[in-house]
Structure formats: C-alpha cells, structure tokens
C-alpha positions as CSV (number, residue, x, y, z in Angstrom):
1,X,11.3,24.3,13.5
2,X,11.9,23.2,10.1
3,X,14.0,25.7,7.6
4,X,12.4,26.3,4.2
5,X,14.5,24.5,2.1
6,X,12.8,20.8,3.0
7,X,9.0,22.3,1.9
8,X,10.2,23.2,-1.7
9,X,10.1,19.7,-2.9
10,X,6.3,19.7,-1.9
11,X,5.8,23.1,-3.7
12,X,7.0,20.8,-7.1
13,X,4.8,18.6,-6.0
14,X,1.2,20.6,-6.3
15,X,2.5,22.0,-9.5
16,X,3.0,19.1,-10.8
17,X,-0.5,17.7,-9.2
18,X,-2.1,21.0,-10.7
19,X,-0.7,19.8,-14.5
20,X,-2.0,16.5,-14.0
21,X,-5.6,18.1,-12.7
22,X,-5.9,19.9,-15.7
23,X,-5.9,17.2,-18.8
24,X,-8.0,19.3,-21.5
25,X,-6.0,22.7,-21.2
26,X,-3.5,21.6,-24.3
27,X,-6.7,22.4,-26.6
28,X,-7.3,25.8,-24.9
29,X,-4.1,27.9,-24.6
30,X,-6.1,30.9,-23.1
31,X,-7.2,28.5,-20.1
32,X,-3.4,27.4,-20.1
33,X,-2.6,31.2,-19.7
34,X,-5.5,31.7,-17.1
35,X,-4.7,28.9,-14.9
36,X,-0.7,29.9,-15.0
37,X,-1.3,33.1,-14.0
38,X,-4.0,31.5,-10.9
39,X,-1.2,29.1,-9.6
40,X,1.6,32.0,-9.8
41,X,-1.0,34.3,-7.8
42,X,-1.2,30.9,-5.5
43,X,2.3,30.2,-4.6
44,X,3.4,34.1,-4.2
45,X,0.5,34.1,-1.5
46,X,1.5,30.6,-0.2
47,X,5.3,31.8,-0.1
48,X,4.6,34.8,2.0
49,X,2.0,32.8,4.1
50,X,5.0,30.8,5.0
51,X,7.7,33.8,5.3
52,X,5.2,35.3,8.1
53,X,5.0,31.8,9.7
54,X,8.8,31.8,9.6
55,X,8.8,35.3,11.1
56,X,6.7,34.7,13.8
57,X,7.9,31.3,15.0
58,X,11.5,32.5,15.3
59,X,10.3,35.4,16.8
C-alpha cells in the first residue's frame, strides 16, 4: 500500500490540467471565483475519499 505522499504530485497535476481547461476565465473573474471555489470543494472531497481509503486498507 502506497503512503500519501507519492499521489500529491498528481493532485498538482489536475490543478494544473483544470487551469489549462479553462482558457477564457481571465475575462470573467466571477467564473475565476466560481470555478476556485468548485475545485477546492473537489479536492477536500477527493482528500477525504482517500483518508477513508487509507483508513480502511490499513485497517
């Protein structure tokens, strides 16, 4: 079982991906704000998805 530590890199990753996705934001800063506040929601969920996966695996 792998620790956590190896995933973060892939966490930078799809934020990075996620900027890249979203070319037409720098004219709309509301969209920025909408869309920062939609990938925060996304990795706290994503983080505890993988803290109960953790959990559970190691018993």
């Amino acid at each position: 079982m792998k620790t956590p530590a190896p995933d973060q890199p892939s966490f930078r990753v799809l934020k990075v991906r996620l900027s890249i996705r979203a070319p037409g934001y720098d004219a709309a800063p509301d969209r920025t704000k909408v869309e920062m506040n939609l990938t925060r929601a996304l990795f706290k969920i994503m983080f505890v998805c993988l803290e109960r996966t953790l959990k559970y695996q190691h018993g």
